[in-house]
C-alpha positions as CSV (number, residue, x, y, z in Angstrom):
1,X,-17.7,-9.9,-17.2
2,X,-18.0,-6.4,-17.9
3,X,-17.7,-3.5,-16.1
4,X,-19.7,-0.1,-16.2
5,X,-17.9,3.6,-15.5
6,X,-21.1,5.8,-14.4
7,X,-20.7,9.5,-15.4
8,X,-23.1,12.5,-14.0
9,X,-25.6,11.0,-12.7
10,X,-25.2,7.5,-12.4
11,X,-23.5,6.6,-9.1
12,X,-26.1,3.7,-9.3
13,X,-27.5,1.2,-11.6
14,X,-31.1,0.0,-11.0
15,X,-31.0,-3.3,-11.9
16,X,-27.9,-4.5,-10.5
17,X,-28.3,-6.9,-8.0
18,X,-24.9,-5.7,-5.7
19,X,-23.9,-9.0,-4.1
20,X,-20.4,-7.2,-2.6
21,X,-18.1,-3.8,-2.8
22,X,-14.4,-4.5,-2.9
23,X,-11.8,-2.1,-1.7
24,X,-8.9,-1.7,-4.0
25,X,-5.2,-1.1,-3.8
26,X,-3.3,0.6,-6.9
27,X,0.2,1.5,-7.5
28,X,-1.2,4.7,-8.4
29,X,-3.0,4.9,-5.1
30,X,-7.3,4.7,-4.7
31,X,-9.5,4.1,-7.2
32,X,-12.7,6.5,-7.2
33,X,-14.5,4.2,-5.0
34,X,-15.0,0.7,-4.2
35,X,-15.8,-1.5,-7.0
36,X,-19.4,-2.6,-6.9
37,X,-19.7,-6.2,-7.8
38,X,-23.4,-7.7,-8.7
39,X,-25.6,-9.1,-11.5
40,X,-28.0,-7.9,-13.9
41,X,-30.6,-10.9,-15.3
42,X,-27.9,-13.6,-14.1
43,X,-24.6,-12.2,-15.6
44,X,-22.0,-10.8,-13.5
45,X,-21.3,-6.9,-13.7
46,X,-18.8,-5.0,-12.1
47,X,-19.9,-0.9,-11.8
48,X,-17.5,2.3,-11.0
49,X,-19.1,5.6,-9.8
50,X,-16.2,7.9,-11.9
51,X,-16.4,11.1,-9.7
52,X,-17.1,8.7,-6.2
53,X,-20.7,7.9,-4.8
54,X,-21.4,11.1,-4.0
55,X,-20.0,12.7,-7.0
56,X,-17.1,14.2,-4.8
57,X,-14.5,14.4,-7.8
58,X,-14.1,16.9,-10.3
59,X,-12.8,15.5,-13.6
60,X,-9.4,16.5,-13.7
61,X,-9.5,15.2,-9.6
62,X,-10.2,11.3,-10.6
63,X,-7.5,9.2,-10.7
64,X,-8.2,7.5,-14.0
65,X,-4.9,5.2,-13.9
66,X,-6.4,3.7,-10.2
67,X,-9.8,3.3,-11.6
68,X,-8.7,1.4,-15.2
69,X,-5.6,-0.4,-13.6
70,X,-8.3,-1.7,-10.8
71,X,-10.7,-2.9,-13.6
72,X,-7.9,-4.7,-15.1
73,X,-6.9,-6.2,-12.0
74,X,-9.9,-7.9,-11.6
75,X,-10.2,-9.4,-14.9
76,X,-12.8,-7.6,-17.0
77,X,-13.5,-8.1,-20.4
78,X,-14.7,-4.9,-21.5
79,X,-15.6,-1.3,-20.0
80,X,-18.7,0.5,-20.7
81,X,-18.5,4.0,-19.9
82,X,-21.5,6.9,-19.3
83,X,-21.1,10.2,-19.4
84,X,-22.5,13.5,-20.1
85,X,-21.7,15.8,-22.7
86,X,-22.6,19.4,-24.0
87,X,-23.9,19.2,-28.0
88,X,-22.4,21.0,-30.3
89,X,-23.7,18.9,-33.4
90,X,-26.6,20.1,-34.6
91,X,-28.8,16.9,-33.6
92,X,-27.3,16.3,-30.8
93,X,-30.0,18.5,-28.6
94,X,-30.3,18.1,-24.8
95,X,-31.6,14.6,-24.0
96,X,-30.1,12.7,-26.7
97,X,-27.7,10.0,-26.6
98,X,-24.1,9.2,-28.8
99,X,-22.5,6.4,-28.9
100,X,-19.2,8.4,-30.6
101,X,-16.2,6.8,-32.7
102,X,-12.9,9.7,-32.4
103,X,-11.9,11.5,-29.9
104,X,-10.1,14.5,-29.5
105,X,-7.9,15.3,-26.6
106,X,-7.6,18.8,-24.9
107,X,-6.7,18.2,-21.4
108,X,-3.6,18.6,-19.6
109,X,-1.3,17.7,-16.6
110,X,-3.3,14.4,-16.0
111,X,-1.5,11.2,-15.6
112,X,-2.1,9.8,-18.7
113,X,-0.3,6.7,-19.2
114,X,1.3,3.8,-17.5
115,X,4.5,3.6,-19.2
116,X,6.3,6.5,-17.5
117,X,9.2,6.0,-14.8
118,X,12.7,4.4,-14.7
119,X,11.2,0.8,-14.4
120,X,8.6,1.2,-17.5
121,X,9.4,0.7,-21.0
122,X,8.8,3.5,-23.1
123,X,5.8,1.8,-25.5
124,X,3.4,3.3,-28.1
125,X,0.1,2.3,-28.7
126,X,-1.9,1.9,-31.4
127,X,-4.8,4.9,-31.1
128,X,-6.3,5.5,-34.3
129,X,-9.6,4.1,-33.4
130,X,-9.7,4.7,-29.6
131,X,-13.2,3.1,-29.3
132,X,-13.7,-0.7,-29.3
133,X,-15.9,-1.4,-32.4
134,X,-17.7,-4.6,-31.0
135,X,-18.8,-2.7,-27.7
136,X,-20.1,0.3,-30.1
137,X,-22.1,-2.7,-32.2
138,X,-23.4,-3.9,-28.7
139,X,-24.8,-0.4,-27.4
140,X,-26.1,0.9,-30.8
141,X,-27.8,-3.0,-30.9
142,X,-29.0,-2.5,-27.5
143,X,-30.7,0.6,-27.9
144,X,-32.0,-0.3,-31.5
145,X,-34.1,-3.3,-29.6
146,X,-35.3,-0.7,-27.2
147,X,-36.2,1.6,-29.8
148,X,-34.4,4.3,-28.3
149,X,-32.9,6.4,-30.8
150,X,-29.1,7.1,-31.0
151,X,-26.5,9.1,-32.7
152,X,-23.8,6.6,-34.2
153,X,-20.3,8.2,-34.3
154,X,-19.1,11.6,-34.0
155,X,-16.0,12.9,-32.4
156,X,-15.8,13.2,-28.7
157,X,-13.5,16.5,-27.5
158,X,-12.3,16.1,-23.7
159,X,-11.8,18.9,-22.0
160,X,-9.5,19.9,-18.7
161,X,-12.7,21.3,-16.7
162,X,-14.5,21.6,-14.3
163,X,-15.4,25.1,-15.8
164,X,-17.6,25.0,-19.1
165,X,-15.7,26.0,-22.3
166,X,-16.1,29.8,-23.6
167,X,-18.7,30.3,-26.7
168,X,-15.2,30.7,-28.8
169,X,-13.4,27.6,-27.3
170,X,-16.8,25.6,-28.9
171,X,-16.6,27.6,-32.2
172,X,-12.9,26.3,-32.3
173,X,-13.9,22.8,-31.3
174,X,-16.1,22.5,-34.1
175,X,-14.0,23.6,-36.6
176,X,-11.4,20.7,-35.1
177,X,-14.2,18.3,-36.2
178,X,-15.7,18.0,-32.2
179,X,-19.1,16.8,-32.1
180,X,-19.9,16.6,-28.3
181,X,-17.9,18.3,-25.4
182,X,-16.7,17.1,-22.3
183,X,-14.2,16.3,-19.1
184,X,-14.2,13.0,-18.4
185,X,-13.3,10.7,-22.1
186,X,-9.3,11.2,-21.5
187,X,-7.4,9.7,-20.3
188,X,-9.9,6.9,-19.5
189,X,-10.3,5.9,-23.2
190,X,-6.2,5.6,-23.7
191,X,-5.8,4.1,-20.6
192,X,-8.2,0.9,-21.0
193,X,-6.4,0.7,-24.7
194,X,-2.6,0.3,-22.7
195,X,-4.2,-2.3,-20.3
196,X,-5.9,-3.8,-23.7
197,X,-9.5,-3.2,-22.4
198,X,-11.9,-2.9,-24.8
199,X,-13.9,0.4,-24.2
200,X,-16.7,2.2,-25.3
201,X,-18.6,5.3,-24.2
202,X,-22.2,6.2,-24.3
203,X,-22.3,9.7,-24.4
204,X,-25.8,11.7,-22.7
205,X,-26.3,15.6,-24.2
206,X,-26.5,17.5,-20.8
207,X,-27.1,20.4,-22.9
208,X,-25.6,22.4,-25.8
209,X,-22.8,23.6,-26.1
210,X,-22.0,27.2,-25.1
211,X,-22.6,30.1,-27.4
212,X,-24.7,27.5,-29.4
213,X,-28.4,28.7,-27.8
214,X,-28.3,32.5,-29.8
215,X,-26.0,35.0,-29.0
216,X,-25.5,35.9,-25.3
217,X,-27.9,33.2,-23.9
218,X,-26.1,31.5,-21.3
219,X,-26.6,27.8,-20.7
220,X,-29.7,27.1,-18.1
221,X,-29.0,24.4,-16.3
222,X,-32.7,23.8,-14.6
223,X,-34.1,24.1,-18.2
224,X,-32.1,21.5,-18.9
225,X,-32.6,18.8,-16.5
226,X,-35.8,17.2,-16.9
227,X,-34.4,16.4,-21.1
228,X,-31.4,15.4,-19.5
229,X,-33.2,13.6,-16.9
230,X,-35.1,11.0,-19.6
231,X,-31.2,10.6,-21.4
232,X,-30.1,9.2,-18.4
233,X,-32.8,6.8,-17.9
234,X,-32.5,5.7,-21.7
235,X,-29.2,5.3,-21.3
236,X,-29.5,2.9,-18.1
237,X,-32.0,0.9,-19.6
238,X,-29.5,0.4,-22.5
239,X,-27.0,-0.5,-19.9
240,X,-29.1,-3.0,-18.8
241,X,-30.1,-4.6,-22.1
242,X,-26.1,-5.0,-23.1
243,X,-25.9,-6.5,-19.8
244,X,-28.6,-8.7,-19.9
245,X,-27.8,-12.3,-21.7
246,X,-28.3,-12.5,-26.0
């Protein structure tokens, strides 16, 4: 059974069949929202609206140990996560979807483990890949039969938010090795690894990067929307399709 973290924009699936919503009680307190549980084509899917069904949560708001410790709770095997992202790779223009393989990790003062506290052990884990390399396989497969094209790999930078980065902070990103920017990848990603979840993330390009239009232009949002629009559907019908049974 796997379940789906919707970013911007997706609060809903179309396609899942919602037989119930589940309330759910954390030791780190509320999740985002009740878990939606349903099916898409016959197999069970469980589906988490990251900033709440109205999108009432900034990033560094969410409380990512409630959402990934309530996933874990309820059994599933796997965690495919959607969210938006600014480009800063050349090819990654608004519209387009990644499917990225590193991560870098630039936010701060978020609860970002749960090994922490007198009754925890202090444990390491293993982070050098942080994305689950069969789920990758299984999106990139998915959107390969739907001949929707897709960036494979690249470098995912998480930011603290919920302002946009500076023209310069982008400039610096890049030379870290950053191919997409954005809010929401940590600590979700380092969280499913503690509770052993395998995770992956299908990134949508909301729009480049800052200071990467020409000097001076400022991002436009409403120019953006219709490209960013179509990613979003892509990358629900690719939800589907690694939903659907083989």
């Amino acid at each position: 059974m796997l379940a789906i973290i919707g970013g911007s924009g997706l609060s809903r699936l179309p396609g899942l069949d919602i037989t119930h919503r589940q309330v759910m009680r954390t030791p780190y307190g509320e999740p985002s929202c009740p878990l939606s549980f349903g099916q898409i084509a016959g197999r069970q899917v469980i589906f988490l609206a990251r900033h709440g069904y109205g999108h009432s949560l900034a990033p560094h708001e969410i409380n990512y140990r409630a959402n990934i410790w309530a996933l874990a709770e309820i059994g599933v095997s796997g965690i495919l996560a959607v969210g938006s992202v600014g480009g800063i790779h050349p090819e990654l223009t608004t519209g387009t979807l990644a499917v990225p393989d590193q991560i870098l990790d630039y936010t701060h003062s978020r609860a970002a483990t749960f090994f922490e506290g007198p009754d925890q052990p202090v444990v390491h884990v293993d982070f050098s890949y942080p994305y689950d390399a069969t789920l990758r396989c299984r999106l990139l497969e998915a959107a390969a039969t739907l001949a929707v094209p897709v960036h494979d790999g690249g470098c995912y930078a998480a930011t603290q938010g919920p302002r946009l980065e500076t023209a310069a902070e982008i400039r610096r990103l890049g030379q870290d090795g950053a191919d997409m920017v954005g809010m929401t990848g940590m600590p979700e990603a380092a969280l499913a690894r503690e509770k052993h979840l395998p995770y992956a993330t299908l990134a949508v390009v909301a729009n480049r990067a800052a200071g990467l239009n020409g000097a001076g232009v400022e991002i436009d949002f409403q120019a953006n929307q219709a490209a960013f629009l179509q990613g979003l559907d892509q990358a629900r019908r690719i939800l589907v399709a690694c939903c659907s049974p083989i």
